[in-house]
KEVEXDREN-135984 format. One record per atom (N, C-alpha, C, O, CB): atom name; residue in three letters; z negated, y negated, x negated. Coordinates in nm, 4 decimals, m for minus. Atoms other than C-alpha are relative to their C-alpha. Glycine has a CB too. Example, Ala and Ser with C-alpha at 12.3 -4.5 7.8 and 13.67 -1.06 7.14 Angstrom:
<recs>
@atom = N, rest = ALA, c3 = 0.0000, c2 = 0.1190, c1 = m0.0890
@atom = CA, rest = ALA, c3 = m0.7800, c2 = 0.4500, c1 = m1.2300
@atom = C, rest = ALA, c3 = 0.0000, c2 = m0.1200, c1 = m0.0900
@atom = O, rest = ALA, c3 = m0.0665, c2 = m0.1181, c1 = m0.1936
@atom = CB, rest = ALA, c3 = m0.1246, c2 = m0.0027, c1 = 0.0992
@atom = N, rest = SER, c3 = 0.0060, c2 = 0.1190, c1 = 0.0820
@atom = CA, rest = SER, c3 = m0.7140, c2 = 0.1060, c1 = m1.3670
@atom = C, rest = SER, c3 = m0.0730, c2 = m0.1090, c1 = 0.0770
@atom = O, rest = SER, c3 = m0.0899, c2 = m0.2198, c1 = 0.0261
@atom = CB, rest = SER, c3 = 0.1415, c2 = m0.0462, c1 = m0.0414
</recs>
This chain:
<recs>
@atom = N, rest = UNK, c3 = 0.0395, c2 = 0.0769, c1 = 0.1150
@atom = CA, rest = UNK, c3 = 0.1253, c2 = m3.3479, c1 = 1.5558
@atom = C, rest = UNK, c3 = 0.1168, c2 = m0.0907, c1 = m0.0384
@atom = O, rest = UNK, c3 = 0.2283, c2 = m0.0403, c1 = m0.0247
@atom = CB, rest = UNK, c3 = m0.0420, c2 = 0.0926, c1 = m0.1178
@atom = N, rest = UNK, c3 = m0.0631, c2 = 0.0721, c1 = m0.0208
@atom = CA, rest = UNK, c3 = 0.2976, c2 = m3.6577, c1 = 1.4844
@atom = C, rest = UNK, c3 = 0.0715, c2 = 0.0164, c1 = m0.1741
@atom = O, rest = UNK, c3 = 0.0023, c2 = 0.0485, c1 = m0.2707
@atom = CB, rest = UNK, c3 = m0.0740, c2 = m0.1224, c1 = 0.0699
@atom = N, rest = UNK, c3 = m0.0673, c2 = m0.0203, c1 = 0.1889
@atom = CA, rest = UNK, c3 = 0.5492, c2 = m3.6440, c1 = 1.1159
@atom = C, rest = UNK, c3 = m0.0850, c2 = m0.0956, c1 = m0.0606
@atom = O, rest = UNK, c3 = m0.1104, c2 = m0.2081, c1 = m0.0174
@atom = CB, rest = UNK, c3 = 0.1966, c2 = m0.0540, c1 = m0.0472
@atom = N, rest = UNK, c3 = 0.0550, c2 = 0.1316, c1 = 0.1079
@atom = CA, rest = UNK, c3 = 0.3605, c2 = m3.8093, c1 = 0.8272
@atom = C, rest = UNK, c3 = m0.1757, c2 = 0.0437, c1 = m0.0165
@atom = O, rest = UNK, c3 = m0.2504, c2 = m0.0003, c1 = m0.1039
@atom = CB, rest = UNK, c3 = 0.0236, c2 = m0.2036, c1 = 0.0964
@atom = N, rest = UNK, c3 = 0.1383, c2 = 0.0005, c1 = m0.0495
@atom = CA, rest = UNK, c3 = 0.0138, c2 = m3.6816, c1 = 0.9556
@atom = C, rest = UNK, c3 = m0.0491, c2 = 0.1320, c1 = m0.0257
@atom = O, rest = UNK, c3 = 0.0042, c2 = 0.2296, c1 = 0.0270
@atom = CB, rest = UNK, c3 = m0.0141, c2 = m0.0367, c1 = 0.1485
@atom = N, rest = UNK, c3 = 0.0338, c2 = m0.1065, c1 = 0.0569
@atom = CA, rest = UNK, c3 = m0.1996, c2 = m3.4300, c1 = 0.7700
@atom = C, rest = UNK, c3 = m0.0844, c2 = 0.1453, c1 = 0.1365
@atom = O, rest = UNK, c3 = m0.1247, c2 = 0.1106, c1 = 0.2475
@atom = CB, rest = UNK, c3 = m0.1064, c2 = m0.0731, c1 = m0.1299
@atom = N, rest = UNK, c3 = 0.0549, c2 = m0.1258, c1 = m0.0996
@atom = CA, rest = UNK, c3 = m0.3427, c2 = m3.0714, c1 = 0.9764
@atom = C, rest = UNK, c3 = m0.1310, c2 = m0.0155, c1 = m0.0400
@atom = O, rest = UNK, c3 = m0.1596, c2 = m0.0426, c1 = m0.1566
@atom = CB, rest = UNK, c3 = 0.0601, c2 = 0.1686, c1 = m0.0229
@atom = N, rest = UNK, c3 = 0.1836, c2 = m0.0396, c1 = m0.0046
@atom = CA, rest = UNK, c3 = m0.7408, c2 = m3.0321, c1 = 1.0299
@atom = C, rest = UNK, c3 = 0.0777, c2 = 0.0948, c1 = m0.0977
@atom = O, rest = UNK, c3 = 0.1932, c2 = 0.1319, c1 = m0.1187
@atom = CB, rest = UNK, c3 = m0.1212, c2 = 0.0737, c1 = 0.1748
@atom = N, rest = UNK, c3 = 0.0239, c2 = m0.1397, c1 = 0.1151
@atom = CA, rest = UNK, c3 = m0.8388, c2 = m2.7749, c1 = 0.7595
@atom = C, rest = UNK, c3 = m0.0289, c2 = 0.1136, c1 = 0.0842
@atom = O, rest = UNK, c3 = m0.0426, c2 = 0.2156, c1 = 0.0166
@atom = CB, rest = UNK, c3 = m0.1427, c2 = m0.0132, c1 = m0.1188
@atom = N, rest = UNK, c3 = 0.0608, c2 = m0.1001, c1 = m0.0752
@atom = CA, rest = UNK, c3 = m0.9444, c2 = m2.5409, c1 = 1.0597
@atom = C, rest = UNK, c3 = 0.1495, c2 = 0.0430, c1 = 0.0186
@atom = O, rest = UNK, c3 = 0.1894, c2 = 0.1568, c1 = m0.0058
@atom = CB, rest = UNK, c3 = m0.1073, c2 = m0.0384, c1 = 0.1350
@atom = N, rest = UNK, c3 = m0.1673, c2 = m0.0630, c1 = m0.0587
@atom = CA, rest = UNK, c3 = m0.5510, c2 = m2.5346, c1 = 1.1814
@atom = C, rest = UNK, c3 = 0.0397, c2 = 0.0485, c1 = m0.1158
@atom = O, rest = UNK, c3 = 0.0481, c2 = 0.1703, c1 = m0.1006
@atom = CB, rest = UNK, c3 = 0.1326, c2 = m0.1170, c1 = 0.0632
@atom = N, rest = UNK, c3 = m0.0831, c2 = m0.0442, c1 = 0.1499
@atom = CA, rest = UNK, c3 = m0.4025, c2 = m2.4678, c1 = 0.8207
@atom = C, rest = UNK, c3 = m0.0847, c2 = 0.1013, c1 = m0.0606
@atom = O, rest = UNK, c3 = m0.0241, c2 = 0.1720, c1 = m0.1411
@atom = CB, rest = UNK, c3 = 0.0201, c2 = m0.1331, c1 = m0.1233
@atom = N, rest = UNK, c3 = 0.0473, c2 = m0.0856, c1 = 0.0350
@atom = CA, rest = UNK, c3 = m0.6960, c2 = m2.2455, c1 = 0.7459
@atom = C, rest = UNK, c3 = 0.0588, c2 = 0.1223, c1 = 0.1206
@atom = O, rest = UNK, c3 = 0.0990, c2 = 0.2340, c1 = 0.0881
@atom = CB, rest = UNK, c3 = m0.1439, c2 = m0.0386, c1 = m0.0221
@atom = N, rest = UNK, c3 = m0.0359, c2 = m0.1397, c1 = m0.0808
@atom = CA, rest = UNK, c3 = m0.6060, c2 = m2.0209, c1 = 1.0495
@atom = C, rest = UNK, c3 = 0.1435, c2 = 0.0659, c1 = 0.0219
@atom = O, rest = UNK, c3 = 0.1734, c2 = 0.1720, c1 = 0.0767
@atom = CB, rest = UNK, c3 = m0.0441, c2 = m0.0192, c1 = 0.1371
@atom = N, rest = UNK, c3 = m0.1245, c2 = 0.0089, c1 = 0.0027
@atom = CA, rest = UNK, c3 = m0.2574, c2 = m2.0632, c1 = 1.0068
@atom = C, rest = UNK, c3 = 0.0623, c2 = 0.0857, c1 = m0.1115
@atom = O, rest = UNK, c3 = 0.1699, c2 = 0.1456, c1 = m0.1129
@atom = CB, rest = UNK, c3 = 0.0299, c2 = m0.1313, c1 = m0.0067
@atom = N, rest = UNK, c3 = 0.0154, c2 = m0.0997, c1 = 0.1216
@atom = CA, rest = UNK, c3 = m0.3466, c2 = m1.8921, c1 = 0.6424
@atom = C, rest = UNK, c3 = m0.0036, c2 = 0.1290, c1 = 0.0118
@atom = O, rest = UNK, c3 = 0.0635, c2 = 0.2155, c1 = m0.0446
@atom = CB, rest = UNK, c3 = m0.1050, c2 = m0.0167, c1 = m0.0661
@atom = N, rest = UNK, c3 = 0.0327, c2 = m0.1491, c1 = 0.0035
@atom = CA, rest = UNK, c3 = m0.5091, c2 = m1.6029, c1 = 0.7680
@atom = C, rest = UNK, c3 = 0.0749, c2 = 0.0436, c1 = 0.1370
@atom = O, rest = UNK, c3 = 0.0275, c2 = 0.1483, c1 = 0.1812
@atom = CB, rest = UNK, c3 = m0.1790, c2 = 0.0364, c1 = m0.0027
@atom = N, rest = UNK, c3 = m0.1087, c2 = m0.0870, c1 = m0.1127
@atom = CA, rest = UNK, c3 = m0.2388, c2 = m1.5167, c1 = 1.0823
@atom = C, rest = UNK, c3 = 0.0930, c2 = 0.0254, c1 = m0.1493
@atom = O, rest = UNK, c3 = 0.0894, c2 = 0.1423, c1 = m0.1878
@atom = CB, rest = UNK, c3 = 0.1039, c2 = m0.1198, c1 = 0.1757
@atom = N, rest = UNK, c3 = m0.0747, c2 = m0.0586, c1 = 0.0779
@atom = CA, rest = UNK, c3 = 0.0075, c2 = m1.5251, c1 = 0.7718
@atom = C, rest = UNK, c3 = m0.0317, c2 = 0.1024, c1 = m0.0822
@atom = O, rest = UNK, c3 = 0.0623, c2 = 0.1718, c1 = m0.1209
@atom = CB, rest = UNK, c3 = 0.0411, c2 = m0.0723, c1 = m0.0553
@atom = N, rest = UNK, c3 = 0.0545, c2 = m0.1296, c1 = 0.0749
@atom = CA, rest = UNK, c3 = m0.1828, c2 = m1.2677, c1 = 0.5801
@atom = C, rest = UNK, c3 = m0.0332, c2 = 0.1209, c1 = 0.0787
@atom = O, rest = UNK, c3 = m0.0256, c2 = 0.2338, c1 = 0.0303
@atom = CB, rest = UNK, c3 = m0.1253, c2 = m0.0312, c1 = m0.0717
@atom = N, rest = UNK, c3 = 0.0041, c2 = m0.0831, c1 = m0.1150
@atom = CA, rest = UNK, c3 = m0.2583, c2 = m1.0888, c1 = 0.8997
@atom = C, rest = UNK, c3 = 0.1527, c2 = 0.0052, c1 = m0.0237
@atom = O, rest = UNK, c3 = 0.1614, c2 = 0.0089, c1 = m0.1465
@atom = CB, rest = UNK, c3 = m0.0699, c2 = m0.0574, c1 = 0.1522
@atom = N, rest = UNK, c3 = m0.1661, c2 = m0.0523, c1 = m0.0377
@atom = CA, rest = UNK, c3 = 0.1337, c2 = m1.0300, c1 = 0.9436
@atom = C, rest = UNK, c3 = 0.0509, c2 = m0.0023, c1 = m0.1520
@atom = O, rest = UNK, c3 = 0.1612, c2 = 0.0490, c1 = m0.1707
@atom = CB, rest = UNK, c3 = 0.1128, c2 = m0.1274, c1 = 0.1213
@atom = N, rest = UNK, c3 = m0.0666, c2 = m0.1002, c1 = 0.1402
@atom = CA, rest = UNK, c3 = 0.1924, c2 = m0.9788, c1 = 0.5544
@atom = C, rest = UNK, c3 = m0.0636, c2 = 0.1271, c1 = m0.0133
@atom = O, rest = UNK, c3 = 0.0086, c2 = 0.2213, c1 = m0.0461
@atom = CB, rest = UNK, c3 = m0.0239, c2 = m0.0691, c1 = m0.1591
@atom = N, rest = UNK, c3 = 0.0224, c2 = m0.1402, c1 = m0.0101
@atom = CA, rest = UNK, c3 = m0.0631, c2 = m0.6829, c1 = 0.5781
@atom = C, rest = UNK, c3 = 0.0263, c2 = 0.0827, c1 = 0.0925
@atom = O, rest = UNK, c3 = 0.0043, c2 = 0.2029, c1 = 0.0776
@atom = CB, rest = UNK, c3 = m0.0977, c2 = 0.0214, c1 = m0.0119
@atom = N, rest = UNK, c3 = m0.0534, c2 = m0.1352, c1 = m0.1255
@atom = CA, rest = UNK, c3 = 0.0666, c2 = m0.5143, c1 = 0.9039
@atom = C, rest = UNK, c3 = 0.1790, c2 = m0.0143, c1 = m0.0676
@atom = O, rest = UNK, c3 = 0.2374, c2 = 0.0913, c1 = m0.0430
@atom = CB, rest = UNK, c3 = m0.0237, c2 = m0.0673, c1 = 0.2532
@atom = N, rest = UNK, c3 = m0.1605, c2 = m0.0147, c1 = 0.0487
@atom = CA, rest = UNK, c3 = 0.4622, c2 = m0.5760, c1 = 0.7421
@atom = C, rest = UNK, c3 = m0.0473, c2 = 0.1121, c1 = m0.1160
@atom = O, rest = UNK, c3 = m0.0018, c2 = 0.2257, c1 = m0.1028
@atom = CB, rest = UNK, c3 = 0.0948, c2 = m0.1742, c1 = m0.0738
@atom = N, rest = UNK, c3 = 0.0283, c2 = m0.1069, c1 = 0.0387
@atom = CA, rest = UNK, c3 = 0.2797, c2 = m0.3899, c1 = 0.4527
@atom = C, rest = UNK, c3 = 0.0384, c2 = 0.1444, c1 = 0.0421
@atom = O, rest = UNK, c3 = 0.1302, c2 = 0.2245, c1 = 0.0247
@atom = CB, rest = UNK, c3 = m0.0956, c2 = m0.0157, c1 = 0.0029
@atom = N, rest = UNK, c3 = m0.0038, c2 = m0.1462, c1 = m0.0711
@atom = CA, rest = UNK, c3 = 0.1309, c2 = m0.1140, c1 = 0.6696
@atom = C, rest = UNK, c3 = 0.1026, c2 = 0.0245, c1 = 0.0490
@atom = O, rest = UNK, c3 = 0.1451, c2 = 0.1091, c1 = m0.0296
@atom = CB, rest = UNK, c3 = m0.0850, c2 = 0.0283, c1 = 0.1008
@atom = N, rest = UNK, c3 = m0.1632, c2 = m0.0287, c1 = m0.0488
@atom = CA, rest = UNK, c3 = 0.4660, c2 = m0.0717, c1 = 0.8369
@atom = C, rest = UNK, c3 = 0.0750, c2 = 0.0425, c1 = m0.1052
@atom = O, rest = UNK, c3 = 0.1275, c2 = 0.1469, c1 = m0.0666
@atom = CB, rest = UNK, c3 = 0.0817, c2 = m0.1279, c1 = 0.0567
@atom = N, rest = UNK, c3 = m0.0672, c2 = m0.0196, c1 = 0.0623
@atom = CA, rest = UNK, c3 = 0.6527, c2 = m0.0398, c1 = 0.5240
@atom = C, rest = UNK, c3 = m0.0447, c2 = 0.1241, c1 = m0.0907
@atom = O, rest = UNK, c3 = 0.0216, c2 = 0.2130, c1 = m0.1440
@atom = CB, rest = UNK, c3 = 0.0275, c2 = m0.1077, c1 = m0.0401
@atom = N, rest = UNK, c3 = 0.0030, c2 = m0.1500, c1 = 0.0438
@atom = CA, rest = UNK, c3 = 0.4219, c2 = 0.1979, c1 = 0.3928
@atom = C, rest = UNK, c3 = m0.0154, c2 = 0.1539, c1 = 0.0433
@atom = O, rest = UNK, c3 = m0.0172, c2 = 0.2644, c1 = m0.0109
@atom = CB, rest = UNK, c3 = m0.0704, c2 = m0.0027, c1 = m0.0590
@atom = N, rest = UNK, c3 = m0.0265, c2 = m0.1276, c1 = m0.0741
@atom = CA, rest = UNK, c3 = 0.4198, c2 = 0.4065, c1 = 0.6781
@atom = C, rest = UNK, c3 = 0.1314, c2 = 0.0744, c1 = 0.0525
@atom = O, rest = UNK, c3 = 0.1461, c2 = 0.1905, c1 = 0.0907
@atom = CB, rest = UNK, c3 = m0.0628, c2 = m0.0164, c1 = 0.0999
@atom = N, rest = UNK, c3 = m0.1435, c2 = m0.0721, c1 = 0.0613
@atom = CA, rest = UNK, c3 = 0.7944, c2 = 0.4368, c1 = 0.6572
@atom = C, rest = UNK, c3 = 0.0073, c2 = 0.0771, c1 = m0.1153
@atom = O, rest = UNK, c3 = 0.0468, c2 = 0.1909, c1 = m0.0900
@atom = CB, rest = UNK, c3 = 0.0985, c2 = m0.0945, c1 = m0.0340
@atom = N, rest = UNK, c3 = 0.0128, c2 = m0.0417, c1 = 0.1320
@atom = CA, rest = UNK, c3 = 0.7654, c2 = 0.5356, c1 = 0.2933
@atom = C, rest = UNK, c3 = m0.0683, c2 = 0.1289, c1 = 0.0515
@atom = O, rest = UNK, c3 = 0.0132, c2 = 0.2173, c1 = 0.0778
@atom = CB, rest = UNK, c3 = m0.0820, c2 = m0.1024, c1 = m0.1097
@atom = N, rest = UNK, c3 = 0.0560, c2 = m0.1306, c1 = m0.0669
@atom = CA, rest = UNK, c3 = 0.5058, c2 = 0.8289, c1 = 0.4335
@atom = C, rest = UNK, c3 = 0.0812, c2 = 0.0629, c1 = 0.0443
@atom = O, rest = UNK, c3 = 0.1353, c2 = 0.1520, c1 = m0.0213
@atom = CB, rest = UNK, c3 = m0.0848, c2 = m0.0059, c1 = 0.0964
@atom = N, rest = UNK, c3 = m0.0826, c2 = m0.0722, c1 = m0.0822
@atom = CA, rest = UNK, c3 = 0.7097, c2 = 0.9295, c1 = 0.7139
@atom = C, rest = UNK, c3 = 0.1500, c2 = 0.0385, c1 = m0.0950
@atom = O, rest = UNK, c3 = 0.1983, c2 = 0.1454, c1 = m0.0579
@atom = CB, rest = UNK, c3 = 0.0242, c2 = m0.0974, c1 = 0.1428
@atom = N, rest = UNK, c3 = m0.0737, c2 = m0.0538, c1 = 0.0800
@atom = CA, rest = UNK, c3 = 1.0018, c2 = 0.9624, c1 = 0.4404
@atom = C, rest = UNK, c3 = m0.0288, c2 = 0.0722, c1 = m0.0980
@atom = O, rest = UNK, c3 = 0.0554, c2 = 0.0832, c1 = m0.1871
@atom = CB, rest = UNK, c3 = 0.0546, c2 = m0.0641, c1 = m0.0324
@atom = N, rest = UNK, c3 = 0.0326, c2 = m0.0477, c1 = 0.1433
@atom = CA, rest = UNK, c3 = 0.8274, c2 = 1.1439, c1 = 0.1893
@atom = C, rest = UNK, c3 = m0.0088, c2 = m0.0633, c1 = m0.0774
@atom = O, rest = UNK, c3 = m0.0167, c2 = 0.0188, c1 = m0.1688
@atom = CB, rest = UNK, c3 = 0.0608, c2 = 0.0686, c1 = m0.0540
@atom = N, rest = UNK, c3 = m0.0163, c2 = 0.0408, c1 = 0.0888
@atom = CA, rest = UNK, c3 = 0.8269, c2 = 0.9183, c1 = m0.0360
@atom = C, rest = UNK, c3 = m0.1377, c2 = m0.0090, c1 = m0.0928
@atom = O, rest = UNK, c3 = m0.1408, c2 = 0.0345, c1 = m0.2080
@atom = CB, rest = UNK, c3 = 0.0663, c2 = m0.0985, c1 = 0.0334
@atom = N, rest = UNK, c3 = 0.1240, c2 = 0.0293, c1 = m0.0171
@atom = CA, rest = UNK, c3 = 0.4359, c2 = 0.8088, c1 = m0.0363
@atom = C, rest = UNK, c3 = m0.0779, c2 = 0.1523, c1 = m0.0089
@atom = O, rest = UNK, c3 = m0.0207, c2 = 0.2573, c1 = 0.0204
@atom = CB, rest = UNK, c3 = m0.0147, c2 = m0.0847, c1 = 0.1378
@atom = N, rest = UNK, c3 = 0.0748, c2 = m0.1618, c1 = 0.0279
@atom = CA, rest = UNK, c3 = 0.2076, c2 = 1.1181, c1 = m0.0979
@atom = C, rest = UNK, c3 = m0.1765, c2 = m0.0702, c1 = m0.0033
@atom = O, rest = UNK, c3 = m0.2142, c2 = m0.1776, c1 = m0.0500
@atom = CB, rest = UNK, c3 = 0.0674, c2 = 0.1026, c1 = m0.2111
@atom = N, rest = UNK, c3 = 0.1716, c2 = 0.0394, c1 = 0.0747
@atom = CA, rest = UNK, c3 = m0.2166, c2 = 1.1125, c1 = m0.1105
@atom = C, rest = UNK, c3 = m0.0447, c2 = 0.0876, c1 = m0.1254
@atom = O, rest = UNK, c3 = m0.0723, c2 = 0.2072, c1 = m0.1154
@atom = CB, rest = UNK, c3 = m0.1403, c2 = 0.0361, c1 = 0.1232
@atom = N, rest = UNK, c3 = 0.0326, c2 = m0.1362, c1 = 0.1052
@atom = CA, rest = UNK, c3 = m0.2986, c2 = 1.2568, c1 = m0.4726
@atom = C, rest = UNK, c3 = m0.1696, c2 = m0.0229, c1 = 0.0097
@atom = O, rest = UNK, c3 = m0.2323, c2 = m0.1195, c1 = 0.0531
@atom = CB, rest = UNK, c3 = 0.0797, c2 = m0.0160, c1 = m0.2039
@atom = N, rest = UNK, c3 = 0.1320, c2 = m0.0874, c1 = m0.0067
@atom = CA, rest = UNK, c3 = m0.6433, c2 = 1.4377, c1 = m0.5091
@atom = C, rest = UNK, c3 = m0.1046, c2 = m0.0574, c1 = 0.0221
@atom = O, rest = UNK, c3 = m0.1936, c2 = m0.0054, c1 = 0.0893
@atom = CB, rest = UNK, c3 = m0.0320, c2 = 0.0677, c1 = m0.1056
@atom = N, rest = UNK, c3 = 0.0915, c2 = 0.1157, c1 = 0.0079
@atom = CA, rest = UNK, c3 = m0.8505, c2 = 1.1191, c1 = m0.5595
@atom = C, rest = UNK, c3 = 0.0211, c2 = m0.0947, c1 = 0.0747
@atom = O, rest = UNK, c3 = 0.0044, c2 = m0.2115, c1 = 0.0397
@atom = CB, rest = UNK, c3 = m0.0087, c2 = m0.0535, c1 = m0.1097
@atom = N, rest = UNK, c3 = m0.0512, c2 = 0.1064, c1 = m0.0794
@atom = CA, rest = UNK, c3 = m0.7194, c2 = 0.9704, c1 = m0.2377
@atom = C, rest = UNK, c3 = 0.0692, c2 = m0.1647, c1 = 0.0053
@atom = O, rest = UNK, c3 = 0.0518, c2 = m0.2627, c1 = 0.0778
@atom = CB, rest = UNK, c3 = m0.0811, c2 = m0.0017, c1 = 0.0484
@atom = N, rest = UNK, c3 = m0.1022, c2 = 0.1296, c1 = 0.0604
@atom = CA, rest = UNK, c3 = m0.4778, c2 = 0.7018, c1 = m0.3896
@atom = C, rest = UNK, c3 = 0.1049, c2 = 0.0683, c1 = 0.0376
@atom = O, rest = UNK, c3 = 0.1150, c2 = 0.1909, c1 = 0.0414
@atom = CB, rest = UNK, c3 = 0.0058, c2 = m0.0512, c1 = m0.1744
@atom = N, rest = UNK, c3 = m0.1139, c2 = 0.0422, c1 = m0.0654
@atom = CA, rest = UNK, c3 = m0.1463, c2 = 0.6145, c1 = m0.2463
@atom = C, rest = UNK, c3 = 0.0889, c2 = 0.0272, c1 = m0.1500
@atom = O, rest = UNK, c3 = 0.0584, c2 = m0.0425, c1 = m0.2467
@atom = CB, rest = UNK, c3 = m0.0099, c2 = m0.1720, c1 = 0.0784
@atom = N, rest = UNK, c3 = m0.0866, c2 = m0.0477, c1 = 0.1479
@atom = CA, rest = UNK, c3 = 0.1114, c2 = 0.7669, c1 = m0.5544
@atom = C, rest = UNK, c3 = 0.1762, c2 = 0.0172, c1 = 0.0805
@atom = O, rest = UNK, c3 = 0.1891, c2 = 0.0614, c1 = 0.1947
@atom = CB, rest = UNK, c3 = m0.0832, c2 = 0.2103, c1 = m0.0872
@atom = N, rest = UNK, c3 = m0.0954, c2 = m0.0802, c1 = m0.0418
@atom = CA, rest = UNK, c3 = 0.5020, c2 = 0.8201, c1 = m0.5187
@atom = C, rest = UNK, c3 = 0.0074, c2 = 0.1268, c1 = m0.0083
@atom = O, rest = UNK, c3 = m0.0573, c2 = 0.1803, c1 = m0.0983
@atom = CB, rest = UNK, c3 = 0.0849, c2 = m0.0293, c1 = m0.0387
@atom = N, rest = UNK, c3 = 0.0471, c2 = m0.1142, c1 = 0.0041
@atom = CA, rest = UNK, c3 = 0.5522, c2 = 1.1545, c1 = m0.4297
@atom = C, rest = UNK, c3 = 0.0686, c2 = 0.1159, c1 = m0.0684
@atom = O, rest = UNK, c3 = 0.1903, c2 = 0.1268, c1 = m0.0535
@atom = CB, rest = UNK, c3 = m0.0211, c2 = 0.0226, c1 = 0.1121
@atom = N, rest = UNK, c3 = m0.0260, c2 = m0.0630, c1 = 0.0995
@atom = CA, rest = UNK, c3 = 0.5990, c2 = 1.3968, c1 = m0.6509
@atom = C, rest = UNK, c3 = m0.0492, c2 = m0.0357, c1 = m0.1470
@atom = O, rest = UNK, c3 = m0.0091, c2 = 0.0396, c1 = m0.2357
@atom = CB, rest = UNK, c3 = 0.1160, c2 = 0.0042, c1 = 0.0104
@atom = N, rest = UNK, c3 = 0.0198, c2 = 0.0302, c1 = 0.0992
@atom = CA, rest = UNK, c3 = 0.4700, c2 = 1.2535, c1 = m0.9235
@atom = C, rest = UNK, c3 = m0.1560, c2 = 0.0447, c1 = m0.0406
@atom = O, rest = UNK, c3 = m0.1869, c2 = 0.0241, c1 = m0.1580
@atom = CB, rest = UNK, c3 = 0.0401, c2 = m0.1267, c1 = m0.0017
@atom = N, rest = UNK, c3 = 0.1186, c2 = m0.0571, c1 = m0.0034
@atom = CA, rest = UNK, c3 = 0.1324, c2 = 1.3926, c1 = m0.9060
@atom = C, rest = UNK, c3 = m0.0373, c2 = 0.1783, c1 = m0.0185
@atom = O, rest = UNK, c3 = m0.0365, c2 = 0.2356, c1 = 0.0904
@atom = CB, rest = UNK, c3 = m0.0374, c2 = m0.0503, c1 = 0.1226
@atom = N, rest = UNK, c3 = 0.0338, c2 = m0.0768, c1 = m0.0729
@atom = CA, rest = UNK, c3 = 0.0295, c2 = 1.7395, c1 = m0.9727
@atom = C, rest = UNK, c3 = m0.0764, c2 = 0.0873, c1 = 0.1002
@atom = O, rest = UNK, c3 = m0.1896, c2 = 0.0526, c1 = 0.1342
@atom = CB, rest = UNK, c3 = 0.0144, c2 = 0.0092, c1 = m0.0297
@atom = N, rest = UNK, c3 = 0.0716, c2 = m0.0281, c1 = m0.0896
@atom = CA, rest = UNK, c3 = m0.0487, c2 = 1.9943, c1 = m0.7215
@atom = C, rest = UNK, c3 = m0.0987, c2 = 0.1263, c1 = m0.0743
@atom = O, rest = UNK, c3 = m0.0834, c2 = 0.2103, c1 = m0.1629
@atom = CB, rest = UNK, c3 = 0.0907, c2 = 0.0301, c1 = 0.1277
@atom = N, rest = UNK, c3 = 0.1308, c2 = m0.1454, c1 = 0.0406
@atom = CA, rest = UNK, c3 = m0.3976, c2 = 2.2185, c1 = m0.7325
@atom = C, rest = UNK, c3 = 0.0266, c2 = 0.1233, c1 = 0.0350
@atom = O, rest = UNK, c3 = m0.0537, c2 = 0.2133, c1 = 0.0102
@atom = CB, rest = UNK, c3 = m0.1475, c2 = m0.0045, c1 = 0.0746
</recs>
């Protein structure tokens, strides 16, 4: 593409959703560190809580 010269809406639309694709797998990654450290817990009503902060049944 030449400088000065606007993107189809199809390229900048897909260009949108790869960047949101790779902000939700950096997510998942970060919160499956958090898991694997303990940090992350599932309380009772299957929501994502820090852990310990919930009690247990």
């Amino acid at each position: 593409m030449q400088q000065g010269t606007v993107a189809p809406l199809g390229l900048s639309a897909a260009a949108g959703l790869e960047g949101q694709a790779d902000a939700q797998a950096r997510a998942r990654a970060v919160a499956d560190s958090l898991v694997n450290d303990g940090l992350l817990e599932l309380d009772g009503a299957g929501n994502w809580v820090i852990a310990g902060t919930t009690p247990k049944p």
